[in-house]
C-alpha positions in Angstrom: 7.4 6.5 14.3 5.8 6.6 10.8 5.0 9.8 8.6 1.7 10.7 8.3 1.0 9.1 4.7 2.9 5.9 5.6 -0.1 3.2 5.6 1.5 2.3 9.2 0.5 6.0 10.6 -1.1 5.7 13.8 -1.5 1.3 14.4 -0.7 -0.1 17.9 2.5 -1.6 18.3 3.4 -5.0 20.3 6.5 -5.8 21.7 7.5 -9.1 22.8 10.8 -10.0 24.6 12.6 -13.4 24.6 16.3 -14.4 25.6 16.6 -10.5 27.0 16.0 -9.0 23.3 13.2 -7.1 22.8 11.2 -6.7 19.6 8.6 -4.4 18.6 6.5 -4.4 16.0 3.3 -3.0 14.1 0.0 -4.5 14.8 -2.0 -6.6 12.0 -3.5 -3.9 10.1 -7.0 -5.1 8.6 -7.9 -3.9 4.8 -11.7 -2.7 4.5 -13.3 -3.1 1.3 -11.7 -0.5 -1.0 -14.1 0.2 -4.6 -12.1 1.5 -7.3 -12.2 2.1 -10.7 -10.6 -0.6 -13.5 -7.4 0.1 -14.5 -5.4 -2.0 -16.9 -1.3 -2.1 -16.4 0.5 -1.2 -19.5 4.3 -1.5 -20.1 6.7 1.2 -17.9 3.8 2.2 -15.4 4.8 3.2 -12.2 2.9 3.2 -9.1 4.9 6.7 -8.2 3.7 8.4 -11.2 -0.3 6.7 -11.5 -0.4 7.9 -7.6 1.0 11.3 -8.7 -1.5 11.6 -11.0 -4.8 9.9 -9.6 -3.8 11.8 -5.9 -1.5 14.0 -6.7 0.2 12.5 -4.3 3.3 10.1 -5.5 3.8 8.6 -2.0 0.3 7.6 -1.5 0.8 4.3 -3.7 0.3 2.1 -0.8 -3.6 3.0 -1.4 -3.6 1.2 -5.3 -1.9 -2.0 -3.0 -4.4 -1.6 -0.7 -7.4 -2.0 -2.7 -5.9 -4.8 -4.5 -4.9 -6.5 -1.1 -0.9 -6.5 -2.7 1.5 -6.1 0.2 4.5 -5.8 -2.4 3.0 -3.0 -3.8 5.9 -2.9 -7.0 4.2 -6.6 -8.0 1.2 -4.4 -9.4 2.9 -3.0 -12.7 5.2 -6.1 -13.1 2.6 -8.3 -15.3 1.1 -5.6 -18.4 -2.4 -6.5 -19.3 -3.1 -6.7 -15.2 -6.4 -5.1 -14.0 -6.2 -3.0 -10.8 -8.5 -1.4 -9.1 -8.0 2.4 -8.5 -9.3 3.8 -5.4 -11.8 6.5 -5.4 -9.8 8.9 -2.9 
Protein backbone atom coordinates (compact mmCIF):
# COMPACT_ATOMS: atom_id res chain seq x y z
CA UNK A 1 0.00 0.00 0.00
CA UNK A 2 2.82 2.45 0.95
CA UNK A 3 6.55 2.59 -0.60
CA UNK A 4 9.06 1.48 1.42
CA UNK A 5 10.39 5.00 2.79
CA UNK A 6 6.80 6.28 3.35
CA UNK A 7 6.82 6.54 7.36
CA UNK A 8 3.43 4.43 6.85
CA UNK A 9 5.58 1.22 5.46
CA UNK A 10 4.52 -1.79 7.11
CA UNK A 11 1.69 -0.39 10.23
CA UNK A 12 -1.49 -2.54 10.66
CA UNK A 13 -4.50 -1.27 9.11
CA UNK A 14 -8.24 -1.10 10.73
CA UNK A 15 -11.24 -1.03 8.93
CA UNK A 16 -14.45 -0.13 10.26
CA UNK A 17 -17.80 -0.27 8.35
CA UNK A 18 -20.98 1.80 9.14
CA UNK A 19 -24.16 2.47 6.98
CA UNK A 20 -22.66 -0.43 4.35
CA UNK A 21 -19.46 1.87 3.63
CA UNK A 22 -16.36 0.61 4.53
CA UNK A 23 -13.25 2.56 5.65
CA UNK A 24 -9.82 1.56 6.17
CA UNK A 25 -7.26 3.19 7.70
CA UNK A 26 -3.61 3.16 9.16
CA UNK A 27 -3.11 2.26 12.68
CA UNK A 28 -1.81 5.00 15.38
CA UNK A 29 1.79 4.89 14.72
CA UNK A 30 3.80 5.65 18.11
CA UNK A 31 7.09 8.14 17.86
CA UNK A 32 10.15 6.69 19.96
CA UNK A 33 12.45 9.08 21.26
CA UNK A 34 14.44 10.32 18.31
CA UNK A 35 18.19 12.27 19.47
CA UNK A 36 19.29 14.66 16.94
CA UNK A 37 21.56 17.17 16.40
CA UNK A 38 20.49 21.25 16.71
CA UNK A 39 19.63 22.77 13.77
CA UNK A 40 18.42 26.32 13.35
CA UNK A 41 15.87 27.09 10.27
CA UNK A 42 17.06 29.92 8.14
CA UNK A 43 15.05 31.65 5.30
CA UNK A 44 14.29 29.25 1.90
CA UNK A 45 15.24 25.90 3.67
CA UNK A 46 13.55 23.06 2.51
CA UNK A 47 12.99 19.85 4.08
CA UNK A 48 13.60 18.15 0.42
CA UNK A 49 16.91 19.52 0.09
CA UNK A 50 18.27 19.37 4.30
CA UNK A 51 16.96 15.48 3.82
CA UNK A 52 18.95 15.37 0.52
CA UNK A 53 21.78 16.41 2.17
CA UNK A 54 21.77 14.96 5.84
CA UNK A 55 20.49 11.29 4.11
CA UNK A 56 20.96 11.65 0.84
CA UNK A 57 17.82 10.87 0.60
CA UNK A 58 15.20 13.84 -0.36
CA UNK A 59 12.07 11.68 0.48
CA UNK A 60 13.13 10.70 3.83
CA UNK A 61 11.97 14.15 5.39
CA UNK A 62 9.27 12.54 7.36
CA UNK A 63 12.40 11.52 9.72
CA UNK A 64 13.27 15.57 10.65
CA UNK A 65 9.10 15.55 11.50
CA UNK A 66 9.53 12.74 13.29
CA UNK A 67 12.02 13.72 15.77
CA UNK A 68 10.31 16.97 16.24
CA UNK A 69 6.93 15.12 16.77
CA UNK A 70 5.53 17.68 13.57
CA UNK A 71 2.93 15.75 11.64
CA UNK A 72 2.85 18.70 8.97
CA UNK A 73 6.18 18.19 8.25
CA UNK A 74 6.33 21.69 5.78
CA UNK A 75 5.44 23.74 9.33
CA UNK A 76 9.27 22.96 10.23
CA UNK A 77 10.92 25.67 7.80
CA UNK A 78 7.94 28.11 7.95
CA UNK A 79 9.17 30.15 11.22
CA UNK A 80 13.38 31.09 10.53
CA UNK A 81 15.25 31.24 13.69
CA UNK A 82 13.30 27.66 14.66
CA UNK A 83 15.46 24.96 16.25
CA UNK A 84 15.01 21.42 14.97
CA UNK A 85 16.39 18.50 15.91
CA UNK A 86 18.26 16.46 13.08
CA UNK A 87 18.12 12.85 13.42
CA UNK A 88 21.30 10.83 13.69
CA UNK A 89 20.36 8.32 10.78
Amino acid sequence: MFSKNSRYFGLGTVTATEEGRSVTAVKLRRLPEIMGKPFMVTGGDQLDVLSAQRFKDPTRFWHVADANTELEANELVVKTSRILRMPER
